[in-house]
C-alpha positions in Angstrom: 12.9 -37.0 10.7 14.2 -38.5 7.5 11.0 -38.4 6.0 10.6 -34.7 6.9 13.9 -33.7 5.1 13.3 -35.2 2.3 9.9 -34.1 1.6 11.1 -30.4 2.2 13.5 -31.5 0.2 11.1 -32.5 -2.6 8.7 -29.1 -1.9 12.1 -26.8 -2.4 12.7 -29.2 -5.5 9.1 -28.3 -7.1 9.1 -24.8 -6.3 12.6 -24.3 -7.7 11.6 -26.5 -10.6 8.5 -24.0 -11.1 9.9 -21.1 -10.6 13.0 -22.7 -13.4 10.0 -22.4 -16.1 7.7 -19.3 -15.4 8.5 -16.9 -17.9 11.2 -14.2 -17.3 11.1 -12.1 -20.7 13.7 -10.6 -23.0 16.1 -8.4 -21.0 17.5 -4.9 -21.6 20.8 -4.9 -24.4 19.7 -8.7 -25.7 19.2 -9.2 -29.0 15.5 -9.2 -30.2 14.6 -13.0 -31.8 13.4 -12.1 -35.5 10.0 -13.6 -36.5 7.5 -13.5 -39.6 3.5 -13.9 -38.9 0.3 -12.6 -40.7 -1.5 -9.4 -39.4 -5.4 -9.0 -39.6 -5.0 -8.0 -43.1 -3.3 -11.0 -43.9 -0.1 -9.5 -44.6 3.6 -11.3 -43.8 5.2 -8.9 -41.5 8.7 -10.0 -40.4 10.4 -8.2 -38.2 13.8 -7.8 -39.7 12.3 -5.9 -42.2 10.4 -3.6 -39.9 13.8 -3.4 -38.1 15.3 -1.3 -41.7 13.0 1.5 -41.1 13.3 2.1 -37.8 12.8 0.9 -33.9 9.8 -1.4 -33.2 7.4 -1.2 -30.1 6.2 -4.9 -29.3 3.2 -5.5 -27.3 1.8 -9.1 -25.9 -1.6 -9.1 -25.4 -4.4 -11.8 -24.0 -6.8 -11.7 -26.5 -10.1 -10.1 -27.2 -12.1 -11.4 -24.3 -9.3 -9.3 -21.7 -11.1 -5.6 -21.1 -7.5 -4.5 -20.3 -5.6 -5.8 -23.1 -8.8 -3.9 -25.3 -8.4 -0.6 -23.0 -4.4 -0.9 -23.5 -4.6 -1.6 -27.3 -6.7 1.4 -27.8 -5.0 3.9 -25.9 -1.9 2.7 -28.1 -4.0 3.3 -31.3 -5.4 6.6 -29.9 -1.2 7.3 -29.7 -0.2 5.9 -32.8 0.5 8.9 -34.7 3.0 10.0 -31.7 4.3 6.4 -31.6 5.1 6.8 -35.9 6.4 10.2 -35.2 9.5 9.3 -33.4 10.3 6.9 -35.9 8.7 3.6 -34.7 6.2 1.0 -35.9 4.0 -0.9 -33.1 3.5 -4.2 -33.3 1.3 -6.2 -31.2 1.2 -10.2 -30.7 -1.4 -12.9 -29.3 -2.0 -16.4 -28.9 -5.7 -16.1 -30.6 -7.1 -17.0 -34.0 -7.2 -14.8 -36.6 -11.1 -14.5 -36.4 -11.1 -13.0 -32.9 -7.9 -11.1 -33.6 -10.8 -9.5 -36.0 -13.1 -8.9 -32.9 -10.1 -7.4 -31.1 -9.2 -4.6 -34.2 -13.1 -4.2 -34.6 -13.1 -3.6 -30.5 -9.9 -1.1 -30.5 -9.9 0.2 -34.0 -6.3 -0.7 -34.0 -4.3 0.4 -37.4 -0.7 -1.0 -36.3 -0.1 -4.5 -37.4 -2.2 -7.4 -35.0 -0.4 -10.4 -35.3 -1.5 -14.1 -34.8 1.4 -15.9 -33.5 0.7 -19.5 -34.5 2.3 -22.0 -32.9 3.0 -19.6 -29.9 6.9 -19.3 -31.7 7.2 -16.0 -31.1 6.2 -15.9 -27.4 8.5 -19.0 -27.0 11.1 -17.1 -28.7 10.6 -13.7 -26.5 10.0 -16.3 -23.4 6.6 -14.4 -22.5 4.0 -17.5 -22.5 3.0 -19.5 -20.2 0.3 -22.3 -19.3 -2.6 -21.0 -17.7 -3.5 -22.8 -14.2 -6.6 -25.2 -14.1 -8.1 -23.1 -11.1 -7.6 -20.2 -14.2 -9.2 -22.2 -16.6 -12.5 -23.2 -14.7 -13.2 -19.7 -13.7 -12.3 -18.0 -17.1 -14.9 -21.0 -18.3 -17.9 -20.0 -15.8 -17.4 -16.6 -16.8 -17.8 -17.6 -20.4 -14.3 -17.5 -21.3 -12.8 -20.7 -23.2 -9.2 -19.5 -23.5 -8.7 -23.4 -25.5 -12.0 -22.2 -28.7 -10.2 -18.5 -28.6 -7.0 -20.2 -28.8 -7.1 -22.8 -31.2 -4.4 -25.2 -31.1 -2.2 -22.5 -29.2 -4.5 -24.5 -26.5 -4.8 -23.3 -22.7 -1.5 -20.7 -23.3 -1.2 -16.7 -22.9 1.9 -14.3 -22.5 2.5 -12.0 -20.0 1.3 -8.7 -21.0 4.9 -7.4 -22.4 6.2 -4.3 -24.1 9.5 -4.0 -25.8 11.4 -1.5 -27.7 13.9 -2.9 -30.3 16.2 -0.5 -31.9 17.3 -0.7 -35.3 20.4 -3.2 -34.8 17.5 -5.9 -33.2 18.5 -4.8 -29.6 16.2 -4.5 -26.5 16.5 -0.6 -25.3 13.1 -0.9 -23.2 11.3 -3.6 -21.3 8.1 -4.0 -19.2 7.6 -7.2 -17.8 5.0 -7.7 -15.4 3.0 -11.0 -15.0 0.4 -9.0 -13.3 -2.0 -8.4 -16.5 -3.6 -5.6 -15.3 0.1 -3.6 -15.3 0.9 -2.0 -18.7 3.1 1.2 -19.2 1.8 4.2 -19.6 1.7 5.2 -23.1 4.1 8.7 -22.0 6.6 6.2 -20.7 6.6 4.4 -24.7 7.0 7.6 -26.1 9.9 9.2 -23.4 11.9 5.6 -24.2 11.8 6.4 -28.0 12.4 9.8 -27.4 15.7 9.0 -25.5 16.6 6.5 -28.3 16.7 9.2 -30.8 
């Protein structure tokens, strides 16, 4: 009976521990983490300085090789214009290297900054990434997909899928969190947030 307790004991332990380190997000009214990176031009964009001339729309995305991160990223381009017109810049970060952040822009035509966030600090710092599960791995690998080349030495990691809306004073005003990557907002639901903020 003793040995029964304890290892329920030890399964609650892990599945607390576990649960202790997925990824929960920034939350609504905390203060947004500033960070610096290059974009596919090669350009330093820091987000304080974004921050001066108005409220930024972050996205998270996968990486080239996701069809819904491409599909998102380009309904966000096709929306850009709206997006700039009440008063806001999008961003959007991944985990890949800056050559296939190229084959994203060249697959989405995206004009907003595309930034490679080495070292994965700025999904650390938004607590977005996460280590993708060996059962993952091996069938992203038999379909071709070797999330560790894409990667680099950001290795076998990938954020959830997040949005955010930081207002001027580096606040969150909006936040869609869902570890389910095929769950983005709608683009309407972006631009009614910013609206709202106005």
């Amino acid at each position: 009976m003793k040995k029964i307790i304890v290892l329920i004991a030890l399964i609650f332990s892990a599945c607390f521990l576990f649960a202790q380190e997925a990824p929960e997000g920034l939350f609504l009214n905390s203060k947004a983490p500033d960070f610096k990176a290059k974009d596919q031009n090669g350009n330093e964009v820091r987000l304080k300085d974004l921050l001066k001339k108005g409220k930024v729309v972050l996205v998270f995305y996968r990486g080239e090789w996701c069809p819904y991160c491409n599909k998102y990223l380009q309904k966000l381009e096709d929306s850009l214009q709206l997006i700039r017109d009440k008063g806001a810049t999008l961003v959007a970060v991944t985990p890949e290297l800056p050559e296939n952040v190229a084959k994203t822009v060249e697959k989405t035509k995206a004009e907003y900054p595309v930034l490679y966030d080495e070292g994965l600090k700025i999904m650390k710092a938004y607590d977005v990434e996460f280590e993708v599960p060996e059962n993952t791995l091996t069938r992203y690998r038999n379909a071709g997909i070797k999330i560790d080349e894409i990667n680099g030495k950001n290795g076998n990691y990938l954020p959830v899928p997040a949005t955010y809306i930081i207002d001027k004073e580096s606040t969150v005003i909006y936040r869609f969190f869902n570890p389910d990557y095929k769950k983005r907002p709608a683009v309407k639901e972006i631009l009614d947030q910013l609206t709202k903020a106005l």
